[in-house]
C-alpha positions in Angstrom: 105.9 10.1 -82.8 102.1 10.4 -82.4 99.8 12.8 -84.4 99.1 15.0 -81.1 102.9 15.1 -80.5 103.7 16.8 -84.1 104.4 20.4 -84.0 103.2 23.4 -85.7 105.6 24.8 -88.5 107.0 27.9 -87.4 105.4 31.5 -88.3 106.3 33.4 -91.8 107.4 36.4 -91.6 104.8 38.3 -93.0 102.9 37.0 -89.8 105.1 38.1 -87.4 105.8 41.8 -88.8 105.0 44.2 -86.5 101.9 46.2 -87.2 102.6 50.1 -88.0 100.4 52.1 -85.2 99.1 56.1 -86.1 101.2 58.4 -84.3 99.1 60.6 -82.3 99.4 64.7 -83.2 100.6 65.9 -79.7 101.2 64.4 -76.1 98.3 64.2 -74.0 98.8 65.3 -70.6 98.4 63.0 -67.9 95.2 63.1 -65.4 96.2 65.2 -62.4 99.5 66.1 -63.9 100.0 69.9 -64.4 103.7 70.4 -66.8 105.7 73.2 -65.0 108.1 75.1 -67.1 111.4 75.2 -64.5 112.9 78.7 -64.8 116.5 78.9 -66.5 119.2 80.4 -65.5 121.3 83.1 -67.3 124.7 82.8 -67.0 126.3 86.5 -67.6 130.1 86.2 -69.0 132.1 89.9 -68.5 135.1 89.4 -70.4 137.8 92.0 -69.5 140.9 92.1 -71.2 143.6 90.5 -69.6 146.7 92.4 -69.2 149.9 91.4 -71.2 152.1 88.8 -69.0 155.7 89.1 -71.3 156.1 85.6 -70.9 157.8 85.3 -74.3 159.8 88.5 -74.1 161.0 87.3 -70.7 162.0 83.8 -71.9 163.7 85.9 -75.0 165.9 87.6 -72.8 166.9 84.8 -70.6 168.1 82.9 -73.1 169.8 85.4 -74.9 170.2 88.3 -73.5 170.9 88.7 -69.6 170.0 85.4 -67.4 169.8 87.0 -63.7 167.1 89.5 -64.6 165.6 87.2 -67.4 164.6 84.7 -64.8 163.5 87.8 -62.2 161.7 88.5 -65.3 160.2 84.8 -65.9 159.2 85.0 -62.3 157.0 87.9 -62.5 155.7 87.3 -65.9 154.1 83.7 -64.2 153.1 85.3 -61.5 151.3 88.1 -63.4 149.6 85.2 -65.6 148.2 83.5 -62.3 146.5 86.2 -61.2 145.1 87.3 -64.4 144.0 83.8 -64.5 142.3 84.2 -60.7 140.5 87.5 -61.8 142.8 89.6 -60.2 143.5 91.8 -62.9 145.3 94.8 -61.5 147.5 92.7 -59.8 147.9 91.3 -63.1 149.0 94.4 -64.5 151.4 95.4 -62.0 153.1 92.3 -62.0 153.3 92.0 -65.6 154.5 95.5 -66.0 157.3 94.7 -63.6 158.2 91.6 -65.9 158.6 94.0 -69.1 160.7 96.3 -66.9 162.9 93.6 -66.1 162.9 92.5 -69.9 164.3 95.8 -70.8 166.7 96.2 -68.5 167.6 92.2 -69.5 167.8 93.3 -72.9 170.3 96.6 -72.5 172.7 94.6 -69.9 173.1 92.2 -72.5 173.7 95.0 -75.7 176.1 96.1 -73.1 178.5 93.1 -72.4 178.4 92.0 -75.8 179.8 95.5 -76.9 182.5 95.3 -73.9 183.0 91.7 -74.7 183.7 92.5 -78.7 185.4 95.4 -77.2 187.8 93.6 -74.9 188.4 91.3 -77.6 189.8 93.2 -80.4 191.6 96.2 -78.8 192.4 94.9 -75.4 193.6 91.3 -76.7 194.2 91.2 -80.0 195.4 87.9 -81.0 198.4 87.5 -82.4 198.4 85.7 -85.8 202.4 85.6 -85.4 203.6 84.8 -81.8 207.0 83.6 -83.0 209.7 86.6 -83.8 213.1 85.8 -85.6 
């Protein structure tokens, strides 16, 4: 290799750290540029209490109590829930009102067959510990 053909050794790094600037105070506004504060909007939240659906007291009673008016009752209790859900809330009230009527009446149907169940079971037909008789 020639003498014009060597290289420079590379930088240190002391030489290539970058230089700290001042940071200015504020931000300058631009020539010809007016800022515009863009107006906000307020969003207003009402919150009304929902009314009660009686899901769970509706699921209660179709699994244990009565099934034919505990799924009448699941029925209204879902649809009272969508329409509290939609806004609708008197809607919402009637419906779910309709789904705790149906609750009770679940609830004493079954009270009732289980007492003319147990009753049907021990004085009606008894069963007979001895069947044979000598």
């Amino acid at each position: 290799m020639a003498d014009s053909e060597k290289k420079a050794p590379p930088p240190s790094y002391e030489e290539t750290a970058q230089k700290e600037y001042p940071h200015p105070q504020g931000f300058a506004t631009q020539p010809g540029y007016n800022p515009v504060m863009q107006p906000t909007s307020t969003n207003i939240v009402i919150a009304e209490n929902r009314p009660n659906d009686y899901l769970c007291l509706s699921i209660f009673t179709c699994l244990c109590c009565f099934w034919p008016t505990g799924i009448a009752a699941i029925f209204y209790s879902v649809k009272s829930r969508d329409a509290g859900n939609c806004g609708r809330i008197t809607e919402a009230a009637e419906k779910g009102q309709t789904a705790r009527k149906l609750a009770i009446i679940s609830i004493v149907l079954g009270i009732i067959m289980t007492i003319i169940i147990i009753i049907l079971r021990t004085v009606v037909f008894p069963t007979r510990t001895n069947r044979y008789y000598y």
